[in-house]
C-alpha positions as CSV (number, residue, x, y, z in Angstrom):
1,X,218.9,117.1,96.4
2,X,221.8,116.3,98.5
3,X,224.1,113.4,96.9
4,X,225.4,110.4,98.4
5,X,229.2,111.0,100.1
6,X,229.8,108.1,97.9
7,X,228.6,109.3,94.7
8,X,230.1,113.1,95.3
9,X,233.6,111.4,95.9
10,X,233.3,109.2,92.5
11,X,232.5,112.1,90.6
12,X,235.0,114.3,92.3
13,X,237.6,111.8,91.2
14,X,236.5,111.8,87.7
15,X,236.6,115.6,87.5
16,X,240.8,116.0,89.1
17,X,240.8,115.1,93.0
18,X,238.3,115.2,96.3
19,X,238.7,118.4,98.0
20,X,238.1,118.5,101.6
21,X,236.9,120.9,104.3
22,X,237.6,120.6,107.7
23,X,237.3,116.8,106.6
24,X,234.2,117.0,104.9
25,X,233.7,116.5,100.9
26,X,233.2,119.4,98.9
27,X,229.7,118.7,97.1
28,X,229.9,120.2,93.4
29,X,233.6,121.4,93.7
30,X,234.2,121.4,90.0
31,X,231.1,123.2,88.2
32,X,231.1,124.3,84.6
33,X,232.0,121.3,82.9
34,X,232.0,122.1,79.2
35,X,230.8,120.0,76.4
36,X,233.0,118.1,73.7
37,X,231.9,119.4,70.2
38,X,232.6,119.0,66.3
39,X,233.1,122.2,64.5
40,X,232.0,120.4,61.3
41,X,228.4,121.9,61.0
42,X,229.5,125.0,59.1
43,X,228.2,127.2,62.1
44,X,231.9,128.4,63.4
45,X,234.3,130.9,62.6
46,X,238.1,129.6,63.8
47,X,241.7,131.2,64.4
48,X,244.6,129.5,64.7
49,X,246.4,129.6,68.0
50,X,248.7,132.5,66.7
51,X,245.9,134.6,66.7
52,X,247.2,138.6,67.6
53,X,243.3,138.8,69.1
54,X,244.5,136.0,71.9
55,X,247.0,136.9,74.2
56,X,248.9,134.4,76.4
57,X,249.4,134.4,80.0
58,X,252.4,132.8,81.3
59,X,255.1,131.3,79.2
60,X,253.9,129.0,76.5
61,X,256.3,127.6,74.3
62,X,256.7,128.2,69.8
63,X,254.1,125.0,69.4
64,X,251.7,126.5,71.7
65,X,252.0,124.4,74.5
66,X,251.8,125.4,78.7
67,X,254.1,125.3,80.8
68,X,255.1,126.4,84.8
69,X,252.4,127.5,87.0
70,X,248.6,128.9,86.1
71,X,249.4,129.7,82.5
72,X,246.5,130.7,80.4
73,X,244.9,133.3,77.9
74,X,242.5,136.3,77.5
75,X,240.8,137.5,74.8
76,X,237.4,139.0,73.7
77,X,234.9,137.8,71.3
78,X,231.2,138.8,69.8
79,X,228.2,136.5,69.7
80,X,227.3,133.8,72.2
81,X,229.4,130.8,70.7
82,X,233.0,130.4,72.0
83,X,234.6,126.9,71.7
84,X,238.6,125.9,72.4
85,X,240.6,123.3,70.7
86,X,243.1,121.8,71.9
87,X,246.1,120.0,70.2
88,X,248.2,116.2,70.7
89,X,250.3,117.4,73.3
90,X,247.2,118.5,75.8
91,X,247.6,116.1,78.9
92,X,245.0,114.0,79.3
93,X,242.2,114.9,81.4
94,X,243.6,118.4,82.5
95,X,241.6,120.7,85.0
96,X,241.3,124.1,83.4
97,X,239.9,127.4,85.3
98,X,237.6,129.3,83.0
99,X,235.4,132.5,83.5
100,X,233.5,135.1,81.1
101,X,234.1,138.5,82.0
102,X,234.1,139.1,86.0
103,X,231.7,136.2,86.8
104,X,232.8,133.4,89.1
105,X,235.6,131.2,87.8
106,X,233.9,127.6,86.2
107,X,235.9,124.4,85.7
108,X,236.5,122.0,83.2
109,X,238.4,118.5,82.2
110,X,239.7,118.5,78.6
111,X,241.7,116.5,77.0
112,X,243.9,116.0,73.7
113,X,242.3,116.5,70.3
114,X,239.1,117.5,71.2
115,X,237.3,120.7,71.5
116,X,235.5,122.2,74.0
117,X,232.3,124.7,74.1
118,X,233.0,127.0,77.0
119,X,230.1,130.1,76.0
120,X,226.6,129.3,74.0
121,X,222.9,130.4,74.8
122,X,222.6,128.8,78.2
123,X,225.9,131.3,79.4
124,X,225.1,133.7,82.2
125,X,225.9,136.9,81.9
126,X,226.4,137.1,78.2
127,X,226.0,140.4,76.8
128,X,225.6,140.6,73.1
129,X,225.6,144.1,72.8
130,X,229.4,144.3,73.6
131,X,232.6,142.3,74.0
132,X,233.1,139.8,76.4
133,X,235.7,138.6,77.7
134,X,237.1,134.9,78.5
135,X,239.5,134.0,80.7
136,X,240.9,130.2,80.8
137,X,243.9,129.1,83.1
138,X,246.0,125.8,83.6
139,X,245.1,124.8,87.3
140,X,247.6,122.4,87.7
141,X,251.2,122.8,87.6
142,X,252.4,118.9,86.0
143,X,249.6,119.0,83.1
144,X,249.2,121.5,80.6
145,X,247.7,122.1,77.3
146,X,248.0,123.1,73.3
147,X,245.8,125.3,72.2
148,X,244.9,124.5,68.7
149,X,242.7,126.7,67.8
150,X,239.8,129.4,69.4
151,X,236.7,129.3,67.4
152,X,233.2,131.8,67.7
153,X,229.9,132.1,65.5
154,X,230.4,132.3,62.2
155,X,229.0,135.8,61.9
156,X,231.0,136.7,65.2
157,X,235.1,137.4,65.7
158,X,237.4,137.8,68.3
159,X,238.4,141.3,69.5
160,X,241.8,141.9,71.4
161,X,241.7,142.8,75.3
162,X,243.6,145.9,76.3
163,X,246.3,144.8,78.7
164,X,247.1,146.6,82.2
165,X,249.5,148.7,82.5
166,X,252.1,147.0,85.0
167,X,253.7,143.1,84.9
168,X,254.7,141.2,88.0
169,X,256.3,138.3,87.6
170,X,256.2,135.6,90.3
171,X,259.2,133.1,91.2
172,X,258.6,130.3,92.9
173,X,258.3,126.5,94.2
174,X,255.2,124.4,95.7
175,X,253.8,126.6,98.0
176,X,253.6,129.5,94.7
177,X,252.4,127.2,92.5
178,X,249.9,125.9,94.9
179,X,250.6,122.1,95.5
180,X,247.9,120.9,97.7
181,X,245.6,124.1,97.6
182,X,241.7,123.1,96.6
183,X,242.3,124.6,93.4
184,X,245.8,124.3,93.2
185,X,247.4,127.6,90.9
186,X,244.0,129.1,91.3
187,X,244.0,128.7,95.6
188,X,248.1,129.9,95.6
189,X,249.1,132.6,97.3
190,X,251.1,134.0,93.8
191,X,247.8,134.0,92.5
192,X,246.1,135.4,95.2
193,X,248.7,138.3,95.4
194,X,249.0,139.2,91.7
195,X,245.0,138.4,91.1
196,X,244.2,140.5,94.2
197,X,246.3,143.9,93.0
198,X,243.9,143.6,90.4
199,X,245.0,145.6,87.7
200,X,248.2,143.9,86.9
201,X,249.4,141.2,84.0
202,X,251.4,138.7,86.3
203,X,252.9,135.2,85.0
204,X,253.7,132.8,87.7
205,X,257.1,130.9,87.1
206,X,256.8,128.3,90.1
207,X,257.1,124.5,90.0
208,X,256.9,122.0,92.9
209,X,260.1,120.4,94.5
210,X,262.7,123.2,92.3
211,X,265.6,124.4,94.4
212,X,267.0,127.8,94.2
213,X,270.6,126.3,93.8
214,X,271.5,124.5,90.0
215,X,272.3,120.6,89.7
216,X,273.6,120.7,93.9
217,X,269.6,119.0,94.7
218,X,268.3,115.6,94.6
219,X,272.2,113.7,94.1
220,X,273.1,116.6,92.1
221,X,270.9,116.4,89.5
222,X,268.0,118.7,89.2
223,X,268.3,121.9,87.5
224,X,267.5,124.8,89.7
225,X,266.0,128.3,89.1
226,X,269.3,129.7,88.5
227,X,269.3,128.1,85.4
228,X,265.5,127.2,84.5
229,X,264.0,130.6,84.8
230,X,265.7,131.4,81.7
231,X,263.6,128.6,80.0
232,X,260.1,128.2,78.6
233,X,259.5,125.0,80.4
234,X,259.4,123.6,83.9
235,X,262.0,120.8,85.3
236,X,259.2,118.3,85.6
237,X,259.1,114.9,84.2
238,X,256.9,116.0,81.2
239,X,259.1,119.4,80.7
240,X,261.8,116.7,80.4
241,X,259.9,114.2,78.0
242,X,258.9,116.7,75.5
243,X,262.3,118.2,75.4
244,X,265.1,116.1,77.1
245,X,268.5,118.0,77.5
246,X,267.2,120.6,74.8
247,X,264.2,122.6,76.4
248,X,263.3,126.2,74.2
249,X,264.9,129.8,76.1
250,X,262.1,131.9,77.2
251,X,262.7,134.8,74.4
252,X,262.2,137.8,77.5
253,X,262.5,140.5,74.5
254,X,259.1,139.4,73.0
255,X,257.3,139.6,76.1
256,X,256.6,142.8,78.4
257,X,259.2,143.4,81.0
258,X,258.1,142.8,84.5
259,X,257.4,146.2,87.0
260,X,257.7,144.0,90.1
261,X,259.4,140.3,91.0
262,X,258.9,138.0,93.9
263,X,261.0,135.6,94.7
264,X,260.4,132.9,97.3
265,X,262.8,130.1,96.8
266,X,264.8,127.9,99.3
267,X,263.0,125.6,101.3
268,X,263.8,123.1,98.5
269,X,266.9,123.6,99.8
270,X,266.9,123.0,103.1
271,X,265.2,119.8,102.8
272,X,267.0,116.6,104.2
273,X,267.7,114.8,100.7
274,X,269.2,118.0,99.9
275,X,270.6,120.1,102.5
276,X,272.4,123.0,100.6
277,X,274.8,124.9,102.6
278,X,273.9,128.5,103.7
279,X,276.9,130.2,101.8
280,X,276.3,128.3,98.6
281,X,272.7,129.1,98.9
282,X,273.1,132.5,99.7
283,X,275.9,132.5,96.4
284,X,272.9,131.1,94.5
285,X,270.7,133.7,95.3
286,X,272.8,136.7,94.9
287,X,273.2,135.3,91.1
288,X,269.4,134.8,90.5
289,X,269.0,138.7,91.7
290,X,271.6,139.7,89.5
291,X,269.9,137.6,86.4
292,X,266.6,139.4,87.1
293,X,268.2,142.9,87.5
294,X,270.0,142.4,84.1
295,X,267.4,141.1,82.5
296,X,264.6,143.8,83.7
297,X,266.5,146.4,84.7
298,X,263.6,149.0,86.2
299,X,261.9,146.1,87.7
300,X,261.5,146.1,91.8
301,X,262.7,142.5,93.2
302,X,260.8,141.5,96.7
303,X,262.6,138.5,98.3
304,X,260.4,136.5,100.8
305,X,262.0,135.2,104.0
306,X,261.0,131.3,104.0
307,X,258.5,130.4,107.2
308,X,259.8,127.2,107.7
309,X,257.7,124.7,109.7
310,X,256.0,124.2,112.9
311,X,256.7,122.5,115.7
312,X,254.8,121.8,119.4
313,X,256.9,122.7,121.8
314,X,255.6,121.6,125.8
315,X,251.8,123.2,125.8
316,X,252.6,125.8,122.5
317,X,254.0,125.8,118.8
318,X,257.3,127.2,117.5
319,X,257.9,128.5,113.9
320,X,261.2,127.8,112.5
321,X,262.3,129.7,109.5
322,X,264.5,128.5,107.3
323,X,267.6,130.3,105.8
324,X,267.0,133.6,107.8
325,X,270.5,135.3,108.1
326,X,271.4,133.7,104.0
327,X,268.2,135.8,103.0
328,X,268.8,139.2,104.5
329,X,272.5,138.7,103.8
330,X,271.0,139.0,100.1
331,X,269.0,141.7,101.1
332,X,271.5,143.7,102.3
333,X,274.0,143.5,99.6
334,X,272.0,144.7,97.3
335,X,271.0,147.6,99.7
336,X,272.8,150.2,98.1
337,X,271.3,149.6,94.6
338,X,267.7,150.2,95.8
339,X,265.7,147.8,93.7
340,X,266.2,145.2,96.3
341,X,263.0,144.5,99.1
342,X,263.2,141.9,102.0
343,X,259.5,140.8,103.0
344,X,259.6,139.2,106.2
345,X,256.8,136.3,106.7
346,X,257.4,135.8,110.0
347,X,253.7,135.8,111.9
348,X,252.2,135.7,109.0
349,X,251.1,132.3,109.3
350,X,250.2,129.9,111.9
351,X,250.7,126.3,113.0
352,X,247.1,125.5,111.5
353,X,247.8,127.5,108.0
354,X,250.1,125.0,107.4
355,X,248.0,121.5,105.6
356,X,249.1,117.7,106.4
357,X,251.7,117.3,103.8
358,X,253.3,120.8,104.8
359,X,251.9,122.8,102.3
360,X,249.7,126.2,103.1
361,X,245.9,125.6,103.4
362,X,244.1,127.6,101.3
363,X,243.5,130.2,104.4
364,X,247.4,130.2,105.1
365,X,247.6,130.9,101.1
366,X,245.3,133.7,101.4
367,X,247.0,134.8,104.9
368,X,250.4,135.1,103.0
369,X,248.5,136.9,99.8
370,X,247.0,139.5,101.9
371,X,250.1,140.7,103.9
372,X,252.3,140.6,100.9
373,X,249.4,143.1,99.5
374,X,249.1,145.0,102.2
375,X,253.1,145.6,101.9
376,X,252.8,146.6,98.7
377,X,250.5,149.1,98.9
378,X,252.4,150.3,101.8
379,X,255.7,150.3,101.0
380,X,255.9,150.4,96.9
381,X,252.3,152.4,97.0
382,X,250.8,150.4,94.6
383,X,246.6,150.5,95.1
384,X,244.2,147.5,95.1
385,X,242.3,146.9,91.4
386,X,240.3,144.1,92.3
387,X,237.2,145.6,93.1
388,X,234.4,143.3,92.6
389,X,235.2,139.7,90.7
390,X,235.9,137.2,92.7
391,X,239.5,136.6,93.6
392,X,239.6,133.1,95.6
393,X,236.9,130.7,94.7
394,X,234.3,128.7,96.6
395,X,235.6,130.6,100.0
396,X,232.0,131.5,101.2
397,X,231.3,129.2,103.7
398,X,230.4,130.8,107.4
399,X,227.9,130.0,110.2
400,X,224.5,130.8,109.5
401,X,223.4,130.1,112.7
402,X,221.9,133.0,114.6
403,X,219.9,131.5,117.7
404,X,222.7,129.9,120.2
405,X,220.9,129.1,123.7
406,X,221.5,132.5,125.8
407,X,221.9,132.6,129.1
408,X,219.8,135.9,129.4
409,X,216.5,135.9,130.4
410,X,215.1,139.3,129.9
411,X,213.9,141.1,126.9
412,X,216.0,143.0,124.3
């Protein structure tokens, strides 16, 4: 049954936004909603959030509570029963990415104080003969949520997931954290990249509207990555409600050190309102290098050049990066240290890559993923892991259509 364009929108609205292709609305964009439950009927088994079997993706702070881009957990479990709970300081109505094992990524709305049954009897792909795995992410980068609590069958358990063997750590702004994208953190190209490797544990530290340069943005107020990336929270609006002037460090000792950072900070920056100077931003960046060097010392740093905008120009279109000489001014000082890569964006992405409110689309996101891989493999000969489960979501669409009018008359 094909729905009404009215009734898809409505319930598109109700589930986080309307996502659009090529103008048109997304029918179903949001599938997998899971139920609200009561774990009062005696037939659960639960853990409390600091569970060794769960293991946290992204930085989460000592109450349990997401922050920064695409945070989530892992973690196995037996039987066919797997519910979430999630604690007062949830935001209300939050999209979360979930998936069991390899299959495709389902979505959900939760909300404070409630839990949620994500796996029971009517769960695809469900094998009771051995661990599964379950997978749940924070799409969006201003919500987030507090786990409370992971509860199973009462005869099952959670079982911890091995982790892989190397850590990249993403650093970023909008266009990593996926503003605008269908599925925001889950259509980004951070996630993209580190998703696509495969076989890597990556957090993604990226928040819309941060500037590379500390308290010099938005009339000298806003705190930049300089100084944020050393917390556990954002600089957004509820980052700053939950903690004011007092936010928790991000303890980097009790967490695995990162193999490989990318860092693609600055157009921020450059905006109007804020119009950082070239040698202060360049200053800025030298010191954020240094910070990740000191605090990962074996870890490989990539710094991105910034593609800028686009611009018609007579009967064609004209990229302007932003920050060019600044960023391989960086580049080059730490040349003679050799943990220091420049990856140059330039070409990578078109005119039409780039989305009304000059953000990425999700094709420029993947454009920008698969180069950066590419380089990767290429340059720091790292090999491709994800070899089967899907990496970007709801991306087959093509043209089925195999009988255009041909001018030729003969036989084949």
């Amino acid at each position: 049954m094909r729905l009404s364009s009215f009734y898809v929108l409505s319930w598109a609205l109700q589930a986080t936004a309307t996502i659009l292709q090529n103008g048109q609305i997304r029918e179903d964009p949001y599938p997998g909603q899971a139920k609200a439950i009561s774990l009062d009927d005696g037939s659960w088994r639960s853990y409390q959030p600091d569970a060794s079997e769960i293991s946290y993706k992204g930085r989460w702070d000592s109450k349990y509570v997401s922050w920064w881009s695409l945070p989530g957990v892992k973690l196995g479990f037996t039987g066919e029963q797997l519910a979430v709970s999630f604690g007062p300081q949830t935001s209300e109505g939050v999209l979360l990415a979930y998936r069991i094992d390899g299959l495709d990524w389902q979505f959900s709305n939760v909300t404070a104080n409630s839990t949620y049954q994500f796996a029971g009897s009517w769960t695809p792909g469900l094998d009771l003969s051995k661990n599964n795995t379950f997978e749940m992410r924070v799409t969006n980068w201003g919500y987030g949520v507090q786990l409370a609590g992971v509860s199973v069958a009462s005869d099952a358990q959670l079982v911890a997931v091995p982790e892989y063997n190397k850590t990249v750590e993403i650093i970023g702004d909008s266009f990593a954290s996926g503003q605008y994208g269908s599925y925001e953190g889950l259509s980004s190209w951070a996630y993209n990249y580190a998703a696509g490797l495969g076989d890597v544990e990556y957090s993604i530290t990226a928040y819309p509207g941060i500037c590379l340069t500390d308290e010099q943005c938005y009339a000298d107020k806003a705190r930049g990555m300089t100084h944020q990336w050393f917390y556990t929270s954002d600089a957004g609006v509820r980052a700053n409600a939950t903690y004011g002037n007092q936010p928790e460090k991000w303890d980097f000792s009790a967490h695995r050190a990162a193999d490989l950072v990318i860092i693609d900070l600055g157009t921020n920056d450059h905006r109007a309102v804020n119009d950082i100077p070239g040698s202060t931003f360049y200053d800025s960046y030298v010191e954020l290098v240094t910070s990740v060097h000191e605090t990962w010392p074996n870890a490989q740093v990539v710094i991105m050049s910034l593609w800028g905008n686009f611009t018609r120009s007579g009967d064609t279109y004209v990229q302007s990066p932003f920050y060019v000489s600044e960023i391989q001014r960086v580049a080059q000082h730490f040349q003679d240290d050799g943990f220091v890569y420049y990856f140059d964006t330039k070409g990578v992405l078109q005119h039409n890559d780039i989305d009304p409110q000059e953000h990425p689309t999700d094709v420029g996101h993947i454009k920008v993923a698969s180069h950066l891989m590419q380089w990767t493999k290429l340059k720091l000969g790292w090999e491709f892991g994800a070899t089967g489960p899907e990496v970007q979501h709801d991306t087959l669409y093509w043209n089925n259509e195999d009988s255009y009018r041909r001018s030729f008359t003969g036989s084949y």
